[in-house]
MARKE-747074 format. One record per residue (C-alpha): x, y, z. Coordinates in nm, 2 decimals, padded with zeros to 4 digits, m for minus. Layout:
// residues N
@u->X | v->Y | w->Z $
...
This chain:
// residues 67
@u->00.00 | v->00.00 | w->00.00 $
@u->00.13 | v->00.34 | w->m00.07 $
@u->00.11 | v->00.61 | w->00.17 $
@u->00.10 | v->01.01 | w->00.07 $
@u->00.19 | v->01.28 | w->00.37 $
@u->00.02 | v->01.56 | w->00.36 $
@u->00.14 | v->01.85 | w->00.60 $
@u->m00.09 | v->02.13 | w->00.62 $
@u->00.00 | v->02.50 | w->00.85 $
@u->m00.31 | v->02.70 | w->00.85 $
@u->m00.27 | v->03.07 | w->00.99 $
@u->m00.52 | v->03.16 | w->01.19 $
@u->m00.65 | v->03.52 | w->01.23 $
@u->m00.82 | v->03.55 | w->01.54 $
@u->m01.07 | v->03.87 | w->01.59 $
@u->m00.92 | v->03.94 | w->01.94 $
@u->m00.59 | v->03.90 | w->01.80 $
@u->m00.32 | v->03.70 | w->02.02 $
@u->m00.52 | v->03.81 | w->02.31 $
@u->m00.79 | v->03.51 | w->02.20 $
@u->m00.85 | v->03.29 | w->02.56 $
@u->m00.71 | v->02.98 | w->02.52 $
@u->m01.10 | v->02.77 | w->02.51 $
@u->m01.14 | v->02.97 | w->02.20 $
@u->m00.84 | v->02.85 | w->02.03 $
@u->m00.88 | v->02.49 | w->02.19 $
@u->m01.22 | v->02.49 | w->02.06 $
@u->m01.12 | v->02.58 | w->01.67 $
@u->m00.86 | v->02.30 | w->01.69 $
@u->m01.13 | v->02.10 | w->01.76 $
@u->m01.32 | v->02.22 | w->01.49 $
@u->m01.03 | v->02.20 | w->01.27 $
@u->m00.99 | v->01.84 | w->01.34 $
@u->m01.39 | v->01.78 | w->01.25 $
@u->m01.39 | v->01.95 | w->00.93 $
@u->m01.05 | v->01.77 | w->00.80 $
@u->m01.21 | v->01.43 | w->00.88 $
@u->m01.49 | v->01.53 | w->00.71 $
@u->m01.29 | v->01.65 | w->00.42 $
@u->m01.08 | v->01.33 | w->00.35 $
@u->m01.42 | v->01.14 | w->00.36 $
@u->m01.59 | v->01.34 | w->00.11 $
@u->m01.23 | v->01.30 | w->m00.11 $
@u->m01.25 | v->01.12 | w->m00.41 $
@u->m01.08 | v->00.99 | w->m00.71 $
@u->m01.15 | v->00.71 | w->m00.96 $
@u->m00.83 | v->00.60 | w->m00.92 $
@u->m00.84 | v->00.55 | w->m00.52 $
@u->m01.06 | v->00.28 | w->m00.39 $
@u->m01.05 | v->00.40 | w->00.04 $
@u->m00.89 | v->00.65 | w->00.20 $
@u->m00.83 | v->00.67 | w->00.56 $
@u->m00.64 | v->00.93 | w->00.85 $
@u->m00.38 | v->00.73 | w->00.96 $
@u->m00.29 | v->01.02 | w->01.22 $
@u->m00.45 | v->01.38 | w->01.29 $
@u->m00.31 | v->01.62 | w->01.52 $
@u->m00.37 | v->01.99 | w->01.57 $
@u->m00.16 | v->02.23 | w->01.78 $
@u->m00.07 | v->02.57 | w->01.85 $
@u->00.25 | v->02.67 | w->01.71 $
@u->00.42 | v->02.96 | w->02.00 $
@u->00.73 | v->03.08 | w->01.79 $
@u->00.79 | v->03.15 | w->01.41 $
@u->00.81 | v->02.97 | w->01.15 $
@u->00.93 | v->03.00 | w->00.78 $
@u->00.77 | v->02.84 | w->00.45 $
């Protein structure tokens, strides 16, 4: 079976800025998690037959990073 990785870094803009509480941002990880689960489910292809999330995880990222 062949596997494909697939990284994804999604910059969020909160409204309140970095003052957001952290249940807000908990709560749109959670969210994030739902709606990419939902995503690979509704992903299709002729040429796959299943598709599956071998491993999901969403966290905060504290310092910079560079693309």
């Amino acid at each position: 079976m062949r596997r494909l990785l697939t990284q994804m870094v999604l910059d969020v803009d909160f409204v309140d800025g970095d003052s957001v509480s952290d249940d807000v941002v908990e709560h749109c990880e959670k969210h994030l998690l739902a709606e990419v689960d939902q995503l690979t489910k509704r992903f299709s292809l002729r040429t796959i037959n299943g598709l599956k999330v071998m491993n999901l995880h969403v966290a905060e990222i504290k310092g910079q990073i560079s693309l």
